[in-house]
FIKOLZA-1660 file (N, C-alpha, C; in steps of 0.1 Angstrom, whole numbers, plus 5000, padded with zeros to 4 digits):
% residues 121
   i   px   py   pz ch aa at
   1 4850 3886 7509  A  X  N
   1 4839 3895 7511  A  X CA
   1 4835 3901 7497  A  X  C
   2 4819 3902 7493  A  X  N
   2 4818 3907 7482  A  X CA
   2 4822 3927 7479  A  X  C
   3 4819 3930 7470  A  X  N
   3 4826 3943 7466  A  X CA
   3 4815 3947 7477  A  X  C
   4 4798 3948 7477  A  X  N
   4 4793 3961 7486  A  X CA
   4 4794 3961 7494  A  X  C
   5 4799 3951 7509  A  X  N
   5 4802 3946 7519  A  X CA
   5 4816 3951 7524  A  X  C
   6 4825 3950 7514  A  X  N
   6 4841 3952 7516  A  X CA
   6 4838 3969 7515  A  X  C
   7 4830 3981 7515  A  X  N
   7 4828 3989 7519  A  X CA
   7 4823 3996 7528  A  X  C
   8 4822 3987 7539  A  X  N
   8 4818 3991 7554  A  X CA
   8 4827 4000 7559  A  X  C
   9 4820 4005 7565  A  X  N
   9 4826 4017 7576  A  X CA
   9 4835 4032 7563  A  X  C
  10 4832 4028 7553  A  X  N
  10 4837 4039 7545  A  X CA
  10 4830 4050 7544  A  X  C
  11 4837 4064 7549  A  X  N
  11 4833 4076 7550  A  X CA
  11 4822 4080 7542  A  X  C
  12 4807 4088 7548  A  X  N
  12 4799 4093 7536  A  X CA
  12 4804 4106 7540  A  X  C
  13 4801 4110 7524  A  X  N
  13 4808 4123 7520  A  X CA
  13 4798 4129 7514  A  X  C
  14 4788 4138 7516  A  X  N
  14 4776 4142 7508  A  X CA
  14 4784 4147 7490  A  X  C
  15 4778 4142 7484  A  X  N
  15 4782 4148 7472  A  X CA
  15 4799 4141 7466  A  X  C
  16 4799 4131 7471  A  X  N
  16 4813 4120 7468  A  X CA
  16 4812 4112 7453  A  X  C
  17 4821 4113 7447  A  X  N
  17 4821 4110 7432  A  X CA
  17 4827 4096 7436  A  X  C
  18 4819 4085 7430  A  X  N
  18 4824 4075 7430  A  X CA
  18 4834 4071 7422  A  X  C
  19 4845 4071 7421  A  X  N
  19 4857 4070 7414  A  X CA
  19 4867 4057 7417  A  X  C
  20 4869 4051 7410  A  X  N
  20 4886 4043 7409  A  X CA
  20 4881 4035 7416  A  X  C
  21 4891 4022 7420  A  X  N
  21 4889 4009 7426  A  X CA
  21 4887 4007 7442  A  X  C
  22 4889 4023 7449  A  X  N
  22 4891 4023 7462  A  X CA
  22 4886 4039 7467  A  X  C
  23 4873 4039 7464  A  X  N
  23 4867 4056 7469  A  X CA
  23 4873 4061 7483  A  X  C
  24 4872 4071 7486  A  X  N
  24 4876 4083 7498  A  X CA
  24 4863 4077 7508  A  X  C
  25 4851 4080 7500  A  X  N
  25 4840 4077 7507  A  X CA
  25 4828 4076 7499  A  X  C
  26 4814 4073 7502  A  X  N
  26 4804 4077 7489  A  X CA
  26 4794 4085 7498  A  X  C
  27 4782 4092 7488  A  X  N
  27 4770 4094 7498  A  X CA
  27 4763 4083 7490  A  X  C
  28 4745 4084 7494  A  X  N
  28 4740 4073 7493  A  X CA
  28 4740 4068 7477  A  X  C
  29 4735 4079 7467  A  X  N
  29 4735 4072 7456  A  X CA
  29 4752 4068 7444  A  X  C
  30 4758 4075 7450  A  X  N
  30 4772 4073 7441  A  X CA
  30 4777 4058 7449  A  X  C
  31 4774 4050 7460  A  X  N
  31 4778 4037 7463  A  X CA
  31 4772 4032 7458  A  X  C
  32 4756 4033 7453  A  X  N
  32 4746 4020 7448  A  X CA
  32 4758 4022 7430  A  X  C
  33 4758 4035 7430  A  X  N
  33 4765 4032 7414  A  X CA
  33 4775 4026 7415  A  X  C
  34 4783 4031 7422  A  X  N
  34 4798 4024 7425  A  X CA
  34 4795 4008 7421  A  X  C
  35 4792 3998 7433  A  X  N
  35 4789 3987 7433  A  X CA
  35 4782 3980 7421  A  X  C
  36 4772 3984 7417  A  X  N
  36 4767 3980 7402  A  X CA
  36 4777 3981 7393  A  X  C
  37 4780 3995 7394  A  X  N
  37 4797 3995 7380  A  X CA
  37 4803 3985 7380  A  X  C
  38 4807 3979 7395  A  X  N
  38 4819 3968 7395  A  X CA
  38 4810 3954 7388  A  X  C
  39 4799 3955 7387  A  X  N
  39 4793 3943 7378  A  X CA
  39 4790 3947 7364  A  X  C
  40 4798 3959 7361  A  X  N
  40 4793 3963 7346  A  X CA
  40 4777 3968 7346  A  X  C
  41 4776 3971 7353  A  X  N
  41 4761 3977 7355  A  X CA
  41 4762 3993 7354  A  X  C
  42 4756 4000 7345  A  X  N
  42 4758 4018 7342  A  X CA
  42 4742 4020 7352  A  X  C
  43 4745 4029 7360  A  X  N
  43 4735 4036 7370  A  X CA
  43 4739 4051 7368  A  X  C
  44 4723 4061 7364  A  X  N
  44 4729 4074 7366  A  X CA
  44 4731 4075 7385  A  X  C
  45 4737 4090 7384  A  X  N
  45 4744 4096 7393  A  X CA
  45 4733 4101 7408  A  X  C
  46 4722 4103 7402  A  X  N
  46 4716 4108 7416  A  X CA
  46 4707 4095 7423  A  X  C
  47 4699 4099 7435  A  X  N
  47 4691 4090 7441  A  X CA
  47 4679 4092 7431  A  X  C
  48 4673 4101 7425  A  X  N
  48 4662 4106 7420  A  X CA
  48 4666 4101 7406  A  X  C
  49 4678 4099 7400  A  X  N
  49 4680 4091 7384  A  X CA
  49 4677 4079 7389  A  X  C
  50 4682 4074 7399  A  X  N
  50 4684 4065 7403  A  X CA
  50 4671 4053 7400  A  X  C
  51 4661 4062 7403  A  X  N
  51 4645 4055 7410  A  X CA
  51 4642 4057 7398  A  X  C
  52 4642 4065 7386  A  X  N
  52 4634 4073 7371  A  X CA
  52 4639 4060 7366  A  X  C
  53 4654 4051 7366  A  X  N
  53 4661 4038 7358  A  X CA
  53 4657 4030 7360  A  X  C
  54 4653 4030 7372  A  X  N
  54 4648 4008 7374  A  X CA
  54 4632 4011 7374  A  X  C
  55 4629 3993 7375  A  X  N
  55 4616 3989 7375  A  X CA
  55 4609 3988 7390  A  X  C
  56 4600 3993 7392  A  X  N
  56 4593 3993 7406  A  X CA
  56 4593 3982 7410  A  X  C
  57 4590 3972 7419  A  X  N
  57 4590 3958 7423  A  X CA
  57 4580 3956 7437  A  X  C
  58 4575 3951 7441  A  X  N
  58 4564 3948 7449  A  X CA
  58 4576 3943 7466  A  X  C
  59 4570 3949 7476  A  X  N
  59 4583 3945 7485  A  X CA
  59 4582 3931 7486  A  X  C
  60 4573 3924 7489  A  X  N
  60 4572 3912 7485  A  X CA
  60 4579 3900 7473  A  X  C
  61 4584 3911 7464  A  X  N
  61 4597 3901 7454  A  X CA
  61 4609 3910 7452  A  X  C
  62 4612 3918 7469  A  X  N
  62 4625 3918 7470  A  X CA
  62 4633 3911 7472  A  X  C
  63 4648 3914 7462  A  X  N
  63 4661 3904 7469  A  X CA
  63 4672 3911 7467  A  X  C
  64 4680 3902 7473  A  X  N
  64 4695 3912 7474  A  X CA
  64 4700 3916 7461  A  X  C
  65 4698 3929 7463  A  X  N
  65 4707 3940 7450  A  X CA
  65 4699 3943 7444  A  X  C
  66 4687 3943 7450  A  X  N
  66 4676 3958 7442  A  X CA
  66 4677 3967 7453  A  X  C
  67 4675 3979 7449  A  X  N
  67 4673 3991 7456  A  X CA
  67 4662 3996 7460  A  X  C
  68 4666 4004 7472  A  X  N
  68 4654 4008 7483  A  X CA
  68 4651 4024 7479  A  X  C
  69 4643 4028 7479  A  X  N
  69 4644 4045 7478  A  X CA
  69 4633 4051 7488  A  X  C
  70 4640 4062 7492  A  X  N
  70 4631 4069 7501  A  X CA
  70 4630 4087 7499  A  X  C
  71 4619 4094 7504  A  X  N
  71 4617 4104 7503  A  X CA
  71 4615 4113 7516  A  X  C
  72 4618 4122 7514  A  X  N
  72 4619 4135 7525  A  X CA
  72 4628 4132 7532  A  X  C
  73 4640 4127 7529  A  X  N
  73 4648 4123 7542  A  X CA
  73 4657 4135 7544  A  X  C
  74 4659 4147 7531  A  X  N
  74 4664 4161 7534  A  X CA
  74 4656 4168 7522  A  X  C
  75 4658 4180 7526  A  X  N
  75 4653 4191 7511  A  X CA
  75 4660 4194 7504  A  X  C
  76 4657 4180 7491  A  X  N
  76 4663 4180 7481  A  X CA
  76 4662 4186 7471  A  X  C
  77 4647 4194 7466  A  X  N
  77 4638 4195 7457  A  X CA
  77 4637 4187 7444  A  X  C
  78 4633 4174 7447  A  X  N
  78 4635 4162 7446  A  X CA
  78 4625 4152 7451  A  X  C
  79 4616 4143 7445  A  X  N
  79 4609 4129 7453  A  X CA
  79 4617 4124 7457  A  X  C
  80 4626 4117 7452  A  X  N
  80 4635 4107 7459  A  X CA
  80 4646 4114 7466  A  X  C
  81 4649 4112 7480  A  X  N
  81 4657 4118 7486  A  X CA
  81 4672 4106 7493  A  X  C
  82 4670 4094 7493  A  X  N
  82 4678 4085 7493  A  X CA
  82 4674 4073 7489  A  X  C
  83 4690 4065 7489  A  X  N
  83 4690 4051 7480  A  X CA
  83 4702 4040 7488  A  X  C
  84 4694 4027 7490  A  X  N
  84 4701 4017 7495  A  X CA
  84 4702 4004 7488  A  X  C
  85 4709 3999 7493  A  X  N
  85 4711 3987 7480  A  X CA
  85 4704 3973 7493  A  X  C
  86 4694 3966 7489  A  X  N
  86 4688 3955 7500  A  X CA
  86 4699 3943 7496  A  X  C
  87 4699 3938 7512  A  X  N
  87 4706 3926 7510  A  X CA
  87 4696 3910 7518  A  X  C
  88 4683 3916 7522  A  X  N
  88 4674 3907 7525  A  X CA
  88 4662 3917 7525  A  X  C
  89 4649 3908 7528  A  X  N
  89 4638 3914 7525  A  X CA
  89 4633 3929 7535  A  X  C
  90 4647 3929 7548  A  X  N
  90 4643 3941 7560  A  X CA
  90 4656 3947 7559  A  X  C
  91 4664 3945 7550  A  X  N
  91 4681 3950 7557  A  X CA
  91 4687 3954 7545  A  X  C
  92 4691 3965 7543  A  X  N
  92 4699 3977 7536  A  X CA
  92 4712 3978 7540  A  X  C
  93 4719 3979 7530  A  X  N
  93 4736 3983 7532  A  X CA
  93 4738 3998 7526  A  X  C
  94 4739 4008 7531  A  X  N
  94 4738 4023 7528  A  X CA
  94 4748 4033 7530  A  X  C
  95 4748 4042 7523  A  X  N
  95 4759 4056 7529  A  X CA
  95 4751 4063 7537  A  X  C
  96 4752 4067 7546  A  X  N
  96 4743 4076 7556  A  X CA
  96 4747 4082 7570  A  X  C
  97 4745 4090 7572  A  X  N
  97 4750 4095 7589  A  X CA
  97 4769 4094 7586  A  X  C
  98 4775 4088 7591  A  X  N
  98 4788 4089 7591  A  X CA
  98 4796 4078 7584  A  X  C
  99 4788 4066 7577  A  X  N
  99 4795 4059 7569  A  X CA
  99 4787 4051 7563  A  X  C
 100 4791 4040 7554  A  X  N
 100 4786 4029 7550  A  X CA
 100 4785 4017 7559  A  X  C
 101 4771 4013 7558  A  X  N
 101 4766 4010 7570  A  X CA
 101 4755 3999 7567  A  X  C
 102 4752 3988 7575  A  X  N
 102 4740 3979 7573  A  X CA
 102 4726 3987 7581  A  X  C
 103 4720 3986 7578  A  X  N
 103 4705 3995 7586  A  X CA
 103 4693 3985 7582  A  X  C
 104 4680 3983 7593  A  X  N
 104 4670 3977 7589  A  X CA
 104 4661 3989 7588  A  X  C
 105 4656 3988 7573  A  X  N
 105 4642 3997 7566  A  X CA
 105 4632 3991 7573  A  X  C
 106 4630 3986 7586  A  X  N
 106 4617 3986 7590  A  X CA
 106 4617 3994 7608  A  X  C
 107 4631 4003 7608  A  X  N
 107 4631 4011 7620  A  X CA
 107 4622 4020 7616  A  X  C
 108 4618 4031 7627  A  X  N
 108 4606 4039 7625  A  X CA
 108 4609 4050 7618  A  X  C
 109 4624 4054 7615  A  X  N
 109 4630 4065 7606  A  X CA
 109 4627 4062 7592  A  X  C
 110 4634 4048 7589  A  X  N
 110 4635 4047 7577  A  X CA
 110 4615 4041 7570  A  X  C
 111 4608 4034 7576  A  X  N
 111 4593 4031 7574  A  X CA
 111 4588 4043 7571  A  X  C
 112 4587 4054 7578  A  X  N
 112 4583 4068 7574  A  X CA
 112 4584 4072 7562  A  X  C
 113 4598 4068 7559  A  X  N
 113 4604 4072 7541  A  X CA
 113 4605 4067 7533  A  X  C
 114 4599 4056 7533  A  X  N
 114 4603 4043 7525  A  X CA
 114 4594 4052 7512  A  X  C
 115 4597 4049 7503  A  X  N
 115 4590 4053 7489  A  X CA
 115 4583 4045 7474  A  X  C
 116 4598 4030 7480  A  X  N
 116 4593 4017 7472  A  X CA
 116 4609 4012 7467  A  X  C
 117 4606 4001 7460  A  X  N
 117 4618 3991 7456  A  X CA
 117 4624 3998 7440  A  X  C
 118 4634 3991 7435  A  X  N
 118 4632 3994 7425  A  X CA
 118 4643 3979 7418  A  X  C
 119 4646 3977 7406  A  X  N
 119 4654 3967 7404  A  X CA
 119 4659 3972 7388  A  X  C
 120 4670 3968 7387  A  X  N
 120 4676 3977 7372  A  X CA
 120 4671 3968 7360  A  X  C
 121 4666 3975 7355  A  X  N
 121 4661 3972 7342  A  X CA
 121 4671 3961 7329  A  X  C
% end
């Protein structure tokens, strides 16, 4: 199983420091870092650095392991309010609600907040 996968069902923890080879739990944007780390990939810390580091991408040339970002999903004071990592062109692997979790961004919650793609630079 690959590394972002082999984190299913792992506790979200609002405000979880992605640390060490085996986290407690993540929220949404310390797992997109987490998982990039393990490829040598440096991501800042928030969902909002998150979206300011990569390149925008048209949803149309999404692929697995670019990131999803969305807004208003709490009051952050903040545009970007969450971050998922895509693993096909409708389907997200995410921290959210009570764990790490696969979700389709074309339910009517997540369509609402979709905000755009992004891909690391």
């Amino acid at each position: 199983m690959e590394v972002r996968q082999a984190q299913l069902g792992k506790p979200y923890i609002f405000g979880a420091a992605s640390v060490g080879d085996n986290p407690k739990g993540f929220d949404c944007s310390s797992y997109t870092q987490w998982v990039l780390a393990k490829s040598g990939i440096k991501l800042p810390r928030t969902a909002q650095t998150q979206w300011d580091a990569t390149k925008r991408i048209d949803a149309n040339d999404v692929k697995a392991g670019d990131l999803v970002f969305f807004h208003g999903t709490y009051n952050a004071g903040t545009y970007i309010t969450h971050v998922g990592m895509m693993l096909n062109k409708t389907k997200m692997i995410n921290a959210s609600g009570k764990e790490v979790k696969y979700t389709e961004i074309t339910n009517s919650y997540w369509s609402a907040h979709l905000a755009g793609f992004g891909r690391v630079k």
